[in-house]
N, C-alpha and C positions, 0 to 999 in steps of 0.2 A: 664628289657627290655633295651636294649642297644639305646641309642641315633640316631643310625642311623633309628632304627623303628619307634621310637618316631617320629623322626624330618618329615619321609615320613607318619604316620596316620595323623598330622597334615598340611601337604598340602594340600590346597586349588585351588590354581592358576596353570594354566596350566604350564607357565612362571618357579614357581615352582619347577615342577616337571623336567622341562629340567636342571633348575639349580642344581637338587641333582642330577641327573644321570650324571653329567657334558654334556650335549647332547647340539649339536650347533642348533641352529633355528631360519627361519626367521621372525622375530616380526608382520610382516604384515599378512604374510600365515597363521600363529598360530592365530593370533587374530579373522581372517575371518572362521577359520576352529575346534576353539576350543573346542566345546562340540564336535563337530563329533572324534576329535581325543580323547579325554579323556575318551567317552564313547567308541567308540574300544578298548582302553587303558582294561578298567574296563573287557570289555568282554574278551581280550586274558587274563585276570589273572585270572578268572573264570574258563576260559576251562581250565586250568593250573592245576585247582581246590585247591590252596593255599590262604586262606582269610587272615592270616595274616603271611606278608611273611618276616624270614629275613633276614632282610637287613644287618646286621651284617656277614653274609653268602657269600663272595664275587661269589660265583657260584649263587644264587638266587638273588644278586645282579646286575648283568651281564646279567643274564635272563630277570629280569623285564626291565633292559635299553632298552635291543633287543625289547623287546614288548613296550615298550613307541617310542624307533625307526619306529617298523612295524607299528604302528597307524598311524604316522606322515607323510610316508612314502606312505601310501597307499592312503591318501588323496594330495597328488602330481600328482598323476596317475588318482585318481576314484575321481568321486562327491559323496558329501554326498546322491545325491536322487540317483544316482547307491549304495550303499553303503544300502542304507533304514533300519539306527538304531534305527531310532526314529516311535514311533507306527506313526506320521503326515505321513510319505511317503509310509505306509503301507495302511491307508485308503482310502479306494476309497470315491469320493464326491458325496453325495446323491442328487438325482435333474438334475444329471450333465451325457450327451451324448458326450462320446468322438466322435471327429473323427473320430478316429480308429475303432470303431464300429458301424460305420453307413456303409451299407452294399449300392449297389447300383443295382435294380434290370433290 
């Protein structure tokens, strides 16, 4: 296994991952939007369907950047609850009468 795969299955930190791709980012943004970006991160490599990709390969190298870029990227523009990766923004709350569905006759 070549180093470069190596050094990318052992990231952890979002910080990280911009430092292998060399990818510029702003430390506040990232920090406020972290899991939402990583977990899209996670899901474009999926659809991609390569679980272990390499890195060694500078065209699937290039690729996974674009896809750690699009994550980053698209939380600039959307919020995570437009975005809804996490099952919390998918649930609705039990108990609980929106507004929006109180009808007025």
């Amino acid at each position: 296994m070549s180093s470069k795969v190596t050094t990318f299955n052992e990231i952890t930190q979002a910080e990280d991952y911009f430092a292998f791709f060399g990818l510029p980012y702003d430390p506040q943004f990232l920090n406020v939007n972290r899991l939402h970006i990583l977990q899209k991160f996670s899901r474009l490599m999926q659809e991609k369907g390569v679980e272990n990709p390499d890195m060694a390969n500078d065209a699937t190298f290039n690729q996974y950047r674009e896809l750690l870029q699009e994550a980053y990227s698209l939380f600039q523009t959307s919020s995570p609850l437009q975005q809804k990766l996490f099952k919390v923004f998918n649930n609705k709350p039990k108990n609980v009468v929106l507004l929006s569905e109180i009808e007025v006759e």
